[in-house]
N, C-alpha and C positions, 0 to 999 in steps of 0.2 A: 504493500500500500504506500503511497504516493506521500510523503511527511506534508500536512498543512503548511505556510509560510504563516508566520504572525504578521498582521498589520492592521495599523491603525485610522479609521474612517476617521474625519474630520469631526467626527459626533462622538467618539469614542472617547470620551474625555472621562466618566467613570472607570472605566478600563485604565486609561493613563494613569489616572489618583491611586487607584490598586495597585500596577505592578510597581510605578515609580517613587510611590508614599508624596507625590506634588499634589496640592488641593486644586482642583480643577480649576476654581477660581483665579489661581494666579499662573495659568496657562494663558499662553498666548499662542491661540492658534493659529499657523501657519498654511495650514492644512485643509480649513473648511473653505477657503477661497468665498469670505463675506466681505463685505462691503466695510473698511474699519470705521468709516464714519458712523456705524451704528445707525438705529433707525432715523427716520424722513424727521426732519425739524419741524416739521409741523404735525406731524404724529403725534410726537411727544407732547405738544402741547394740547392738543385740540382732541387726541382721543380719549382719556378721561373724561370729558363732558359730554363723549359717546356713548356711554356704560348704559345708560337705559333700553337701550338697541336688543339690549339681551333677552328681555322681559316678553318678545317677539317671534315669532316665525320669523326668518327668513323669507324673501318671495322664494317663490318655488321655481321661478324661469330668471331668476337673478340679471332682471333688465340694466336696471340701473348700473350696476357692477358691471356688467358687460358692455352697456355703455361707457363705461367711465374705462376699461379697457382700449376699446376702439379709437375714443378720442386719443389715446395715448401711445396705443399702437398705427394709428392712421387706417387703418380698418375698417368693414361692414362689421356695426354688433351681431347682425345677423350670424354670422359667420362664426363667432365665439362660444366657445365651450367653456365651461368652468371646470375645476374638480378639485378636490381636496390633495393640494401639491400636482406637480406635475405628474408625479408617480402614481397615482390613481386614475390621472386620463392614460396613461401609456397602459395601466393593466388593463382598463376597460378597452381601449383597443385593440388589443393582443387578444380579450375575449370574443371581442364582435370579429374582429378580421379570421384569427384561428388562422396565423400562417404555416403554413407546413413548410415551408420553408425561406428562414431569411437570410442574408447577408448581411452582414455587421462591418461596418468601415471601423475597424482596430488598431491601436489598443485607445480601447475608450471602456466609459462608465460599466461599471455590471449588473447595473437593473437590468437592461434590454435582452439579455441573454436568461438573465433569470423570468423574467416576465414570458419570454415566449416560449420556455423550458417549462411554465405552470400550466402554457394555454395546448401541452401536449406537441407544439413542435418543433422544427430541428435547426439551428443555426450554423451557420457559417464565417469566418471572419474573412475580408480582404484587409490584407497587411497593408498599412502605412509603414515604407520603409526609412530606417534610418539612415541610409544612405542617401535618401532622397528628401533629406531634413524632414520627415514624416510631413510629405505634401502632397496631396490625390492629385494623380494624374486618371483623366479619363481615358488615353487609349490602352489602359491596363485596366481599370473598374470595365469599363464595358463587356470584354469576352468573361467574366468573370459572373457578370448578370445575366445566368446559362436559362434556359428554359423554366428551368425546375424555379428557380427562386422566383417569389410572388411578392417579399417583403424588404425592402432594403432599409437599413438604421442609419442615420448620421446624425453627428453631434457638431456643430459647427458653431463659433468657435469647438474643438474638440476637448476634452479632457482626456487625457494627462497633456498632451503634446502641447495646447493653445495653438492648433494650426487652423488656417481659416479657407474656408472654399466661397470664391466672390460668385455673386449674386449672376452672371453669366453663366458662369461653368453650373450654380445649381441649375438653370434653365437646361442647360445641356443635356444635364442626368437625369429632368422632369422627362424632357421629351422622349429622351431615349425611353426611360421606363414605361412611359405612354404609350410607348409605339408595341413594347414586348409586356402590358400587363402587369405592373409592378407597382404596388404602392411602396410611398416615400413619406419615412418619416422623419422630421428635422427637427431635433432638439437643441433649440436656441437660448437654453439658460445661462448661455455666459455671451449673448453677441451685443449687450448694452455697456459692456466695458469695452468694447473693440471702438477705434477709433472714426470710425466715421459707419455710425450702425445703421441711420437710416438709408444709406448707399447701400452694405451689404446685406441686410437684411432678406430671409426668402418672404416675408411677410408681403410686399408685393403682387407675390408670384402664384400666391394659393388663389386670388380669382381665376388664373389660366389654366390650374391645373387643378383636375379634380381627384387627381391619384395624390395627393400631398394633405398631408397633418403639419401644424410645426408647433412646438411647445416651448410655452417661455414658462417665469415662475418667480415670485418676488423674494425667495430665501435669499439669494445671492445678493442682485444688485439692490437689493432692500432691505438685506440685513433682516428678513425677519422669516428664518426658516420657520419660527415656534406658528407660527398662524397658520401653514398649511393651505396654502393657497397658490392653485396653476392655473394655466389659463391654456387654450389651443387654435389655431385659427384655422379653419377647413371649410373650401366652399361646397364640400357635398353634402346638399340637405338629407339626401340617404343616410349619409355615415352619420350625421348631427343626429341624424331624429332615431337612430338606431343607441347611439352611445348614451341619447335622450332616456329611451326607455329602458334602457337595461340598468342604468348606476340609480343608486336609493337617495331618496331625496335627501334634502338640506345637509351635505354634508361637507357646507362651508357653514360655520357658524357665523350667527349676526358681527358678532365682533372683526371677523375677518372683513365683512363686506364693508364695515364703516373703514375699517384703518386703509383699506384698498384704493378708497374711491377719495380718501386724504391725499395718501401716501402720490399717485400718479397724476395728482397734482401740482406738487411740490417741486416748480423748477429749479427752485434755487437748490437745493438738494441735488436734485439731478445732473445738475451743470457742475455742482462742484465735487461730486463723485468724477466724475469721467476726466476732470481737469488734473485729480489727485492720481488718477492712477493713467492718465498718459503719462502725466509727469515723472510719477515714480516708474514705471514704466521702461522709457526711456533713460532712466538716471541709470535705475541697477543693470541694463542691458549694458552699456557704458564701463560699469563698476565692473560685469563677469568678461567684458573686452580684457582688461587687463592682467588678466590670470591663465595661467597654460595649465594646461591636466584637467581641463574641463570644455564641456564644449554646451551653449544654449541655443533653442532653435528657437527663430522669431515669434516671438507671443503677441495675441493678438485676443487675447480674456486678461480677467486679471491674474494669473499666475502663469510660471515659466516652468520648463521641463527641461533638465542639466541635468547632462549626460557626465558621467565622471570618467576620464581618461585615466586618470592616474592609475598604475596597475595595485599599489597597494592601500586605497581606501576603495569603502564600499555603503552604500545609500544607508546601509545599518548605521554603520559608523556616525557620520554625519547627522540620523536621526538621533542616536545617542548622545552625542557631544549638545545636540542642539538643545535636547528636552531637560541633559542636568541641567542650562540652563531658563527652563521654565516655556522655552519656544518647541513648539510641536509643529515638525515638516512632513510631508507623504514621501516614502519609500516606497517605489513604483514598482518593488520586485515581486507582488503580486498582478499587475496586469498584464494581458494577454500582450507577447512578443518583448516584453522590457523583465530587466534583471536587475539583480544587487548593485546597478550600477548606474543607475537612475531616479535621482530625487524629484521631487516638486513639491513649489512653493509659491505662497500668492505674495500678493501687494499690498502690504500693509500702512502705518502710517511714515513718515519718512524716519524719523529716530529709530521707532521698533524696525525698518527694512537694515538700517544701518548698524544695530545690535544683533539680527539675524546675521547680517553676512561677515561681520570680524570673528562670528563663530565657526561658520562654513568655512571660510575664505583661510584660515587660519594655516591650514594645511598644505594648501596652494603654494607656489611661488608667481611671481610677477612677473609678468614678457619684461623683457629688456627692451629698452626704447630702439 
């Protein structure tokens, strides 16, 4: 039998305070790739004097919320789905769709494999190569998208890599799949940190194609995993009025819908989220220029994916050095095609990115000018 790897999700922070006796509390994590600014400034204020919302149903077709969506995403509300996190519209589509077979653009997240492993069927990965700075090329995805597959997954920006596939090349791989019967599912949870997101965006593109889902969700770029709220945009009234009746009602609570419809409001918030993490962004891309025995591919979410050259450290290590001190990074030697030689870490605020890296960096030496 095959020995488990240990590793630690970005939630896993009770697991941390156990093996490492560090109170969770004074963990800084590295790893859950949130938003450091913490929630929307107008949240904070204005949702306390929401609290009565509670005392309520919910609507049961959550107009409003999905209005306050659309306005935000530039979308038909019609089009909008809601669900409790993102991870509740992906299994309720993996139930209604029942693909017997998908392709998985990897190494990325492990819900999607686990979701369509619940719905009975059978997945496939096409490798993003690291030789190819894990960047899809389509004259390699295409023969790849052989008869049998019906379901293809992308996560764009992707996780672990942060690679990004532009809003043309998605159009490419809509059509193609169009043409041979393939729906497309595009999980855009981290494409509001990418720099120019209403350009890349597939959210455009779901009026032209009715073989696409795309999934966004406010944990990330809103800091508020704890509410439980996704959202999806699909112009097939089929799949809508199908995924309609099958998930149980109200299972966004009142609370969610009021801090939602704050929350994607709040430019100023928004503008200076994206501001802080091009910046930082940019900075620590700069900072890992300077260091030999490692290598980083262009990130385009908020976190990066550093490959470590050097023959005698290893992603363990690194997470080890980082968490004695109280910072927790992802060790990527559990995703599909990466090893003990592969960290990832997000964007934090600029003192805590610059505390992370005199820990990492430590080991490195410095290119000579």
């Amino acid at each position: 039998m095959t020995e488990q790897k240990e590793h630690f999700h970005g939630s896993d922070l009770e697991k941390i305070e156990k093996k490492y006796g560090i109170k969770k509390e004074k963990i800084i994590s590295f790893s859950a790739n949130v938003n450091p600014l913490g929630i929307s400034y107008q949240l904070r204020q204005e949702l306390p004097s929401q609290i009565d919302v509670i005392t309520s149903y919910p609507d049961r077709e959550y107009t409003s919320l999905r209005k306050a969506i659309g306005e935000y995403i530039l979308a038909d509300y019609e089009n909008i789905l809601v669900g409790n996190g993102a991870t509740e519209l992906i299994s309720l589509l993996m139930q209604i769709l029942r693909p017997k077979h998908a392709l998985i653009i990897g190494p990325t997240y492990s819900e999607y494999e686990h979701e369509i492993t619940l719905g009975g069927g059978h997945f496939d990965y096409f490798e993003l190569k690291e030789t190819e700075n894990f960047l899809l090329r389509e004259e390699a995805l295409f023969p790849a998208l052989t008869p049998n597959i019906d379901l293809l997954v992308i996560c764009n920006p992707n996780n672990p890599t942060s690679s990004l596939i532009a809003r043309e090349d998605m159009r490419h791989i809509l059509e193609h799949c169009k043409k041979n019967g393939i729906f497309v599912m595009v999980d855009e949870t981290y494409i509001e940190f990418s720099e120019n997101c209403s350009g890349l965006t597939a959210v455009p593109l779901a009026q032209d194609y009715q073989n696409l889902i795309i999934l966004r969700g406010i944990s990330k770029f809103f800091a508020a995993p704890g509410l439980r709220l996704g959202y999806a945009v699909c112009s097939s009234r089929r799949l809508r009025n199908d995924i309609e009746r099958f998930k149980n009602p109200w299972t966004i609570n009142s609370l969610a819908v009021a801090a939602a419809q704050i929350m994607f409001q709040d430019r100023q918030y928004i503008e200076d989220t994206k501001q802080l993490i091009c910046t930082e962004r940019r900075r620590i891309c700069s900072i890992l220029d300077q260091y030999q025995g490692l290598k980083y591919y262009t990130p385009h979410a908020n976190f990066v994916l550093v490959h470590i050259l050097e023959k005698s450290i290893t992603g363990k290590e690194l997470f080890e050095d980082a968490i004695q001190k109280n910072f927790m990074i992802r060790d990527c030697s559990s995703f599909p095609f990466l090893d003990n030689k592969f960290v990832r870490f997000c964007f934090m605020k600029p003192e805590e990115n610059d505390a992370l890296l005199k820990i990492l960096l430590h080991k490195f030496k410095k290119k000579r000018d």
